[in-house]
C-alpha positions in Angstrom: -30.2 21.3 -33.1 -29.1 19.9 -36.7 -26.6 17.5 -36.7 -23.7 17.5 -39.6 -21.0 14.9 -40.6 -17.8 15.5 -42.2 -14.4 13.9 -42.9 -12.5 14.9 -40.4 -8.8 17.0 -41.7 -5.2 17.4 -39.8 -6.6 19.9 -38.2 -9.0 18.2 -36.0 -6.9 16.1 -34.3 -6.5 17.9 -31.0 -10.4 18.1 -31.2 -10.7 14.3 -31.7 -8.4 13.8 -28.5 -10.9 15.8 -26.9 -13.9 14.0 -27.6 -11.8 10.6 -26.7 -10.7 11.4 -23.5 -13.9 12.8 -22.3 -16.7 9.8 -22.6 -17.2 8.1 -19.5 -17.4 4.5 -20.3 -14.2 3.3 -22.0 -12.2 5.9 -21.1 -8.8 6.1 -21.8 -6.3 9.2 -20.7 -4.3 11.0 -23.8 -1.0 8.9 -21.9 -2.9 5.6 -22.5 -3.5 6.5 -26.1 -0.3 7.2 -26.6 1.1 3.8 -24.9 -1.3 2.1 -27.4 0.0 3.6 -30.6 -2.6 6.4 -30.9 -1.0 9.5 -31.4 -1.2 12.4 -33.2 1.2 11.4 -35.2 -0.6 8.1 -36.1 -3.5 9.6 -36.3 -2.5 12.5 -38.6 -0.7 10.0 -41.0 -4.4 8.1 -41.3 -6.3 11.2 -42.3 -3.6 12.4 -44.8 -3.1 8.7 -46.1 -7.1 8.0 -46.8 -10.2 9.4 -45.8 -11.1 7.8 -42.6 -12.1 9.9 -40.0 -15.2 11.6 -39.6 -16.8 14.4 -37.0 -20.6 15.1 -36.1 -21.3 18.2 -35.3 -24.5 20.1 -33.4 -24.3 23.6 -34.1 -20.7 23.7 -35.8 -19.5 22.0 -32.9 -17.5 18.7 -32.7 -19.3 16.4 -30.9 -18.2 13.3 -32.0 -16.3 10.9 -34.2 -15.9 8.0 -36.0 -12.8 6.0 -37.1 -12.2 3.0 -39.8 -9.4 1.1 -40.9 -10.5 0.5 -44.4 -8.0 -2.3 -45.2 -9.3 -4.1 -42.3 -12.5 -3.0 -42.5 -12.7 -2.3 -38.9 -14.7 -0.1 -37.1 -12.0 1.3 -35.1 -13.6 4.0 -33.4 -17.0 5.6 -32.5 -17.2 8.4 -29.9 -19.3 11.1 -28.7 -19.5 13.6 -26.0 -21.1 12.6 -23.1 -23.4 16.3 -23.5 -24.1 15.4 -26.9 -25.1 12.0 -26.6 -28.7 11.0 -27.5 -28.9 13.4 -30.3 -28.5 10.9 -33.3 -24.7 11.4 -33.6 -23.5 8.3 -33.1 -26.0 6.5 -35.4 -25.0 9.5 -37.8 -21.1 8.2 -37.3 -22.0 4.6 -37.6 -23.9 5.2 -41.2 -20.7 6.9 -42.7 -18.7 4.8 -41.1 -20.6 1.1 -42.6 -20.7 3.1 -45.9 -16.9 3.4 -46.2 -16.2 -0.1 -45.3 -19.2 -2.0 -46.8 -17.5 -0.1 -50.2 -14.5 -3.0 -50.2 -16.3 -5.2 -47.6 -18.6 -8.0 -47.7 -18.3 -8.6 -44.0 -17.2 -5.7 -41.2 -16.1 -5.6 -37.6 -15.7 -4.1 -34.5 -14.2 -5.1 -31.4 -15.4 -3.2 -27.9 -16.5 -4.1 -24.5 -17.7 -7.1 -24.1 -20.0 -6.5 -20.6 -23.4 -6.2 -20.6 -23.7 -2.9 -18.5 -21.8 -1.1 -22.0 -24.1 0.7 -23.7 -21.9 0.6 -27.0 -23.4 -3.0 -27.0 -27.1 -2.5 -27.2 -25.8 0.4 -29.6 -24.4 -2.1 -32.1 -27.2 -4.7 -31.3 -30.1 -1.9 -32.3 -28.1 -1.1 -35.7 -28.0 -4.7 -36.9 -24.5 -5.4 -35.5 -23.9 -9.6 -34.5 -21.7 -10.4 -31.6 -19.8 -13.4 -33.1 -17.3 -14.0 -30.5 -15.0 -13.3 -27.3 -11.6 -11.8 -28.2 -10.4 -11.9 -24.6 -11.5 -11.7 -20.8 -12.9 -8.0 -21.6 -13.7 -7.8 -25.3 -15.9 -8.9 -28.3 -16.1 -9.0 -32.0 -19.2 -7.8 -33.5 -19.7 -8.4 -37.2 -21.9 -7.0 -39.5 -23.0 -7.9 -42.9 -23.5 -6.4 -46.1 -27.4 -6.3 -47.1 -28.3 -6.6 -51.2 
């Protein structure tokens, strides 16, 4: 199957719910998105305001995504279906994503998980990602370095 990466339009959004409420680890409900800001309004006024969403496909298929906040330059969000994973999307997601922020960023960041048992963490780790410190009980900041 050949994977594909594109920005992601208005018109996606319902689809990028869908892939967020379905991965295992992490989970959060559409109702716990929403309490945290994360809404389709929000979400629609990101894509529309700067090109910073993208989807992975296999076959024409969404199966995952990947969000930054430029400004920041945050890594704000990298998901894939659990049926898709281990097909090179997420590594896929986190190249376009590290070439949008590297663009106005020396340093970037992410902030996820912070137990060992999350596999986002030996993600990160394997693509060159530093943890750098605790941001609470749960999470970490990871930090990552522009090369050249």
């Amino acid at each position: 199957m050949t994977a594909t990466i594109r920005l992601a339009t208005c018109a996606d959004i319902d689809t990028l719910f869908d892939i967020r409420t379905s991965v295992i680890e992490n989970h959060l409900s559409r109702e716990q998105l929403d309490e945290l800001g994360i809404t389709a309004a929000a979400l629609q006024q990101a894509i529309e305001e700067s090109a910073c969403v993208w989807v992975a496909e296999l076959e024409g298929a969404a199966g995952g995504f990947a969000m930054v906040d430029a400004e920041a330059g945050e890594l704000f969000a990298l998901f894939v279906r659990p049926q898709c994973e281990g097909r090179g999307l997420g590594a896929l997601l986190l190249e376009a994503a590290e070439q949008a922020l590297f663009g106005n960023h020396e340093v970037i960041y992410l902030v996820t998980d912070g137990h060992e048992a999350v596999r986002a963490n030996g993600f990160y780790r394997r693509h060159g990602w530093a943890q750098v410190a605790k941001v609470d009980e749960r999470d970490v900041r990871y930090e990552k370095r522009r090369v050249g």
